[in-house]
C-alpha positions as CSV (number, residue, x, y, z in Angstrom):
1,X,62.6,139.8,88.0
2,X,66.6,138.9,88.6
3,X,66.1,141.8,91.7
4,X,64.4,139.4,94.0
5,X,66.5,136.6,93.1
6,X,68.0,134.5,96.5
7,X,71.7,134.9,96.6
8,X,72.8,131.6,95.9
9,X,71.0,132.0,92.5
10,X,72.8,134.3,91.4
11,X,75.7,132.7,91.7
12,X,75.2,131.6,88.3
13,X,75.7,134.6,87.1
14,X,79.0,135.4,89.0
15,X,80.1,132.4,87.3
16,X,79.0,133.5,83.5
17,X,81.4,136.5,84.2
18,X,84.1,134.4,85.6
19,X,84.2,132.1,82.3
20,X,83.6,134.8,80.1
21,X,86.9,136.8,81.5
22,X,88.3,133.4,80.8
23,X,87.7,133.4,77.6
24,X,89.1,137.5,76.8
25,X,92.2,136.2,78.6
26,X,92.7,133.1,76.7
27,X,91.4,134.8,73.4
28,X,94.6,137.6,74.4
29,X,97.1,135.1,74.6
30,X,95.9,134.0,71.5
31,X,96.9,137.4,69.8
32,X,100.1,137.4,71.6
33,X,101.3,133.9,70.4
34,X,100.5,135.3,66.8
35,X,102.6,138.4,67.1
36,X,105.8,136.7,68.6
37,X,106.6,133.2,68.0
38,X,109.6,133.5,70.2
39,X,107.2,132.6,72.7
40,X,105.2,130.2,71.5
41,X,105.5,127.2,74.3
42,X,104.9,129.5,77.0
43,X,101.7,130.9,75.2
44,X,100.3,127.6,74.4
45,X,100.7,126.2,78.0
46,X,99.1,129.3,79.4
47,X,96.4,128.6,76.9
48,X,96.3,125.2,77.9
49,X,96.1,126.1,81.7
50,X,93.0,129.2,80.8
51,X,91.1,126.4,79.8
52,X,91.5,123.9,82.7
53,X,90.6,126.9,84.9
54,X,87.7,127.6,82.8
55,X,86.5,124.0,82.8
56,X,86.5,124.0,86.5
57,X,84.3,127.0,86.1
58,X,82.1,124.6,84.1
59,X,81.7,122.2,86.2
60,X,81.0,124.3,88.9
61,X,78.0,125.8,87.0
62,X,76.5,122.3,86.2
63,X,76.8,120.6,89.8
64,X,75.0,123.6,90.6
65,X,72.2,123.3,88.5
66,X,71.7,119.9,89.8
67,X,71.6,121.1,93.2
68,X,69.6,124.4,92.5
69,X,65.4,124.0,92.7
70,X,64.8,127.6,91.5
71,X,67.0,128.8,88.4
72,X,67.6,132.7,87.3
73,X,66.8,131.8,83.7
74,X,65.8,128.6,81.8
75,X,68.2,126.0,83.1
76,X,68.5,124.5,79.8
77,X,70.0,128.3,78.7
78,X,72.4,128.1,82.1
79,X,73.4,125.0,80.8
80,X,73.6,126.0,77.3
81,X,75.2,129.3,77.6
82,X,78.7,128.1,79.7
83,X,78.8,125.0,77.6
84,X,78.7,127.2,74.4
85,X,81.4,129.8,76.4
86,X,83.4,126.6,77.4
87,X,83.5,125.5,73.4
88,X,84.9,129.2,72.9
89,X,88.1,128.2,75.0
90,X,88.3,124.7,73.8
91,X,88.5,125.8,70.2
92,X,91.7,128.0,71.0
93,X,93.4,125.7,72.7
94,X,93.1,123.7,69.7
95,X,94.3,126.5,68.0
96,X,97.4,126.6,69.9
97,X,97.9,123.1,70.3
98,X,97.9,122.8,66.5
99,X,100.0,125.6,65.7
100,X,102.7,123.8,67.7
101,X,102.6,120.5,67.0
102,X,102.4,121.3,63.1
103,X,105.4,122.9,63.8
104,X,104.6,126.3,61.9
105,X,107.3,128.8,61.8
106,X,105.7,131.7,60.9
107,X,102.1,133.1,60.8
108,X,100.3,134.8,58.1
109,X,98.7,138.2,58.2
110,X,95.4,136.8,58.2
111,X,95.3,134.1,60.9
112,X,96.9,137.3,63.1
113,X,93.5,138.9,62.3
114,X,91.6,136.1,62.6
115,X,93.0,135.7,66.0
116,X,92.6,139.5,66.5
117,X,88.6,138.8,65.5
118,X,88.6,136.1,68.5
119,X,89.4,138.3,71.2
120,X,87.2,141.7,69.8
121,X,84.0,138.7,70.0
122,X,85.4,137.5,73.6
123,X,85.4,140.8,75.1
124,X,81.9,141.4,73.4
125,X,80.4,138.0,75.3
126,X,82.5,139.2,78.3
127,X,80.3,142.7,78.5
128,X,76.8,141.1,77.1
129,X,77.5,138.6,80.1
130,X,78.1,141.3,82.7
131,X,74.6,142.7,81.8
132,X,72.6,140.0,82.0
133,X,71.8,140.0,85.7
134,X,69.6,142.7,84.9
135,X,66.6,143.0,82.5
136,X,66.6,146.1,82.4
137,X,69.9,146.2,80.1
138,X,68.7,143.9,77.7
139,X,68.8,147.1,75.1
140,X,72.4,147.2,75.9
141,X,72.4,143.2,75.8
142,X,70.7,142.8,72.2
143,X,73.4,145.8,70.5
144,X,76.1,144.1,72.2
145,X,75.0,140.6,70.6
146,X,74.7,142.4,66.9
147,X,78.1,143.8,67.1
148,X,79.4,139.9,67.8
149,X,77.2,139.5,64.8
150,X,79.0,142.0,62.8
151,X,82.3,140.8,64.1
152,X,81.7,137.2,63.2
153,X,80.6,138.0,59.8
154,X,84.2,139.9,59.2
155,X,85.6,136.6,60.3
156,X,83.5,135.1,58.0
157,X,85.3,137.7,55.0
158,X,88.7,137.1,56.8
159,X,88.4,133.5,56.3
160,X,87.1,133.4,52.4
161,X,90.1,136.0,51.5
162,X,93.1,133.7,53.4
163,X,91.5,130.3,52.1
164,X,91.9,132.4,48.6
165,X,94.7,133.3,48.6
166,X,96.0,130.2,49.9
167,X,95.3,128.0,47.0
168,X,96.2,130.4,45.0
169,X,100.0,131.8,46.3
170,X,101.0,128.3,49.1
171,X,103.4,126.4,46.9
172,X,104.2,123.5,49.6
173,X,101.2,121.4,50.2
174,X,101.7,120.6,53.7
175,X,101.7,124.6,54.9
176,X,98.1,124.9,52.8
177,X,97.3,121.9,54.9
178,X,98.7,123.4,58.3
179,X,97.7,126.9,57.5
180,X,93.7,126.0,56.5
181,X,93.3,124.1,59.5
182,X,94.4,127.3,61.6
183,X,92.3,129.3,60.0
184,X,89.2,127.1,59.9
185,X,89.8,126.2,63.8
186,X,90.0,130.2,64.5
187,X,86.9,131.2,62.3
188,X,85.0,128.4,64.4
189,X,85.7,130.7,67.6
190,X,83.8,133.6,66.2
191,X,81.1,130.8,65.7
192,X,81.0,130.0,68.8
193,X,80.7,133.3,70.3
194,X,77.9,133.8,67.5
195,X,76.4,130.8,69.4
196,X,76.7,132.3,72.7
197,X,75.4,135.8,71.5
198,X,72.7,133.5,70.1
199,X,71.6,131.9,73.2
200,X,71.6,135.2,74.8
201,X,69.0,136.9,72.7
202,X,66.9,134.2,73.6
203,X,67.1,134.5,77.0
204,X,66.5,138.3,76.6
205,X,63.1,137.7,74.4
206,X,61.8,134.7,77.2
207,X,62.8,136.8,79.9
208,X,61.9,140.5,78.9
């Protein structure tokens, strides 16, 4: 099917692959910022600046569904699959942005993991996104999404363990405040990438 595709359609799917790298990078600055807080304004504004470039990216991909008579796929799933990948890099800039402005001064083991879980589900998208030019890897595709499954149901554990251990060991009030909010914003972007994995399948089972 995607074989006798006219170039400019597949365009679309040059631009999938751009967000999604988008989103590993910002997902790895992410991790970074976690590890070394020596750093952290110069991680949150390249945060910041991953997800202007990946708006752009967004933007592009809807003008161009306007314009485009014949679509690869469904164009409600073009339009749904780089909104839901541009939610992915919205979320950790929100993550960042928080982290600063709450003025935390150092990061617990589990929002490290968290964070860690964010990238392992952004470089899953990434490679389910490469693949789906091509029917013929939806095999590959459908694993892909379970193991962004899997991973977004350890985020799931991840989270229940920090919140319980925050009420139970956080003394000050306001870091329980500051810290739930980071973890509940970083649990969100394995959500998301559920979401994405999601609207993937779907395409695979309309498509197939």
């Amino acid at each position: 099917m995607f074989g006798r595709l006219m170039p400019t359609e597949g365009k679309f799917f040059d631009l999938f692959n751009q967000h999604a790298e988008l989103c590993v990078k910002g997902a790895k600055e992410m991790v970074a910022l976690m590890t070394n807080f020596d750093d952290l304004e110069i991680r949150v504004h390249a945060i910041e600046s991953i997800e202007k470039e990946a708006d752009k990216v967004t933007h592009t991909a809807i003008d161009m569904l306007h314009k485009t008579f014949i679509t690869p796929i469904d164009r409600d799933d073009i339009h749904q699959l780089i909104t839901r990948m541009d939610d992915i890099l919205d979320l950790l800039e929100d993550a960042a942005q928080t982290i600063s402005l709450y003025d935390i001064k150092a990061i617990t083991p589990e929002a490290k993991r968290l964070a860690e879980l964010c990238l392992a589900c952004a470089e899953k998208v990434k490679i389910a996104v490469g693949l789906l030019h091509n029917m013929d890897n939806s095999g590959k595709i459908l694993d892909v999404c379970q193991e962004i499954d899997r991973l977004e149901s350890d985020a799931d554990h991840v989270m229940r363990a920090a919140m319980s251990k925050l009420f139970r060991d956080e003394p000050d009030v306001r870091t329980l405040i500051k810290l739930k909010a980071i973890y509940e914003i970083l649990e969100t972007v394995t959500d998301r990438c559920e979401d994405v994995a999601n609207i993937i399948e779907g395409i695979i089972v309309e498509n197939a």
